[in-house]
C-alpha positions as CSV (number, residue, x, y, z in Angstrom):
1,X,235.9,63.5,-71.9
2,X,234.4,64.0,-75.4
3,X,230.6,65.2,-75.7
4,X,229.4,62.5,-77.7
5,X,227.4,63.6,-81.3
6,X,224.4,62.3,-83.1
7,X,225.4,60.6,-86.5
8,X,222.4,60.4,-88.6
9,X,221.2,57.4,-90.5
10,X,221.1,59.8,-93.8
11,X,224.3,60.7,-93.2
12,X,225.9,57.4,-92.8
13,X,224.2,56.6,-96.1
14,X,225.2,59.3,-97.6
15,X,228.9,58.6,-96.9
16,X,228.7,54.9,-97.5
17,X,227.5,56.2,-101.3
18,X,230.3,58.8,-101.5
19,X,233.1,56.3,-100.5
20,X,231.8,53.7,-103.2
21,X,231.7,56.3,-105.7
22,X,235.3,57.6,-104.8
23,X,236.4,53.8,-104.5
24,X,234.9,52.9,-107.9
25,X,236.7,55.6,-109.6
26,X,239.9,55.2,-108.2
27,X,239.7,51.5,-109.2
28,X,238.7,52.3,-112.6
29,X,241.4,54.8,-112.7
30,X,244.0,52.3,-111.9
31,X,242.7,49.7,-114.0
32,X,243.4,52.0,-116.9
33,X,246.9,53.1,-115.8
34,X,248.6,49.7,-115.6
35,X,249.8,48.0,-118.3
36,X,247.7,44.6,-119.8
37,X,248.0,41.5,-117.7
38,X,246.3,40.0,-114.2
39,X,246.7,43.2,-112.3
40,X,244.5,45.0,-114.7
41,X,242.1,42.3,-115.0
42,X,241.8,42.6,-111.3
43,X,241.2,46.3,-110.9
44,X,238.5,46.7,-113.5
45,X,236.7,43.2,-112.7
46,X,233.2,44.5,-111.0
47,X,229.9,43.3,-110.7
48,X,227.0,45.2,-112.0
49,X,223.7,44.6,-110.4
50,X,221.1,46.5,-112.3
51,X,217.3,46.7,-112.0
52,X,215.0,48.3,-114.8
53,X,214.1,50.2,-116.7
54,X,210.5,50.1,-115.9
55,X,208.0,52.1,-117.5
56,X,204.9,53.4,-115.8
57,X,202.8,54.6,-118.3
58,X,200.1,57.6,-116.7
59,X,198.1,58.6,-119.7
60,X,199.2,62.1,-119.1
61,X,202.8,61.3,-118.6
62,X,205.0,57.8,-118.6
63,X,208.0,57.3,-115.9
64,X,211.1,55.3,-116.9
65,X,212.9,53.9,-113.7
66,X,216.2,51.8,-113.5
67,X,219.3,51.7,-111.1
68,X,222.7,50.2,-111.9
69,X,225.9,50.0,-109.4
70,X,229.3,48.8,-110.3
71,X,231.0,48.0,-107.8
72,X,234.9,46.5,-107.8
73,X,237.1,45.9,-104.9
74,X,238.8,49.3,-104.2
75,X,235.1,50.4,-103.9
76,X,234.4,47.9,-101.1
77,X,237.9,49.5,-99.4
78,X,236.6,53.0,-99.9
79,X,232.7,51.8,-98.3
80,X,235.0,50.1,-95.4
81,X,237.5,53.2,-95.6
82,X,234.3,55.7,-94.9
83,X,233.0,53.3,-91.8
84,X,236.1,53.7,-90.1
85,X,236.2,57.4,-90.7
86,X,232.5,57.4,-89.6
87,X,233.4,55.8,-86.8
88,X,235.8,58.5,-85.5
89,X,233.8,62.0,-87.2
């Protein structure tokens, strides 16, 4: 019998994050690699959420915030990719 572990919220996070990052590279990678036509369309089309930028302006100093993902299908393989491996780490 296994001794079971304590996976961490943080660190679930922190490989759902990795495994999109990985996944949206290698899709961007690909996209690049084949030749014009449908399949390339398909690897590089992505949505792009965004939010910002947002100033805050404090007299003594001003903050700029914004956030941006893009995020095409091999990166939802590599988020689902890292669940499973969550699953069994």
């Amino acid at each position: 019998m296994r001794p079971t572990r304590h996976k961490s919220f943080g660190f679930l996070l922190f490989m759902l994050i990795l495994g999109m990052i990985i996944g949206t590279a290698v899709g961007e990678a690909i996209g690049h690699i084949v030749p014009d036509g449908v399949v390339k369309s398909f690897f590089l089309a992505a949505a792009d959420p965004s939010f910002g930028p947002v100033t805050v302006n404090l007299v003594a100093f001003t903050f700029t915030f914004g956030f941006s993902l893009k995020i095409n299908l091999i990166a939802v393989l590599g988020v689902f990719a890292t669940v499973y491996l969550f699953r069994w780490y």
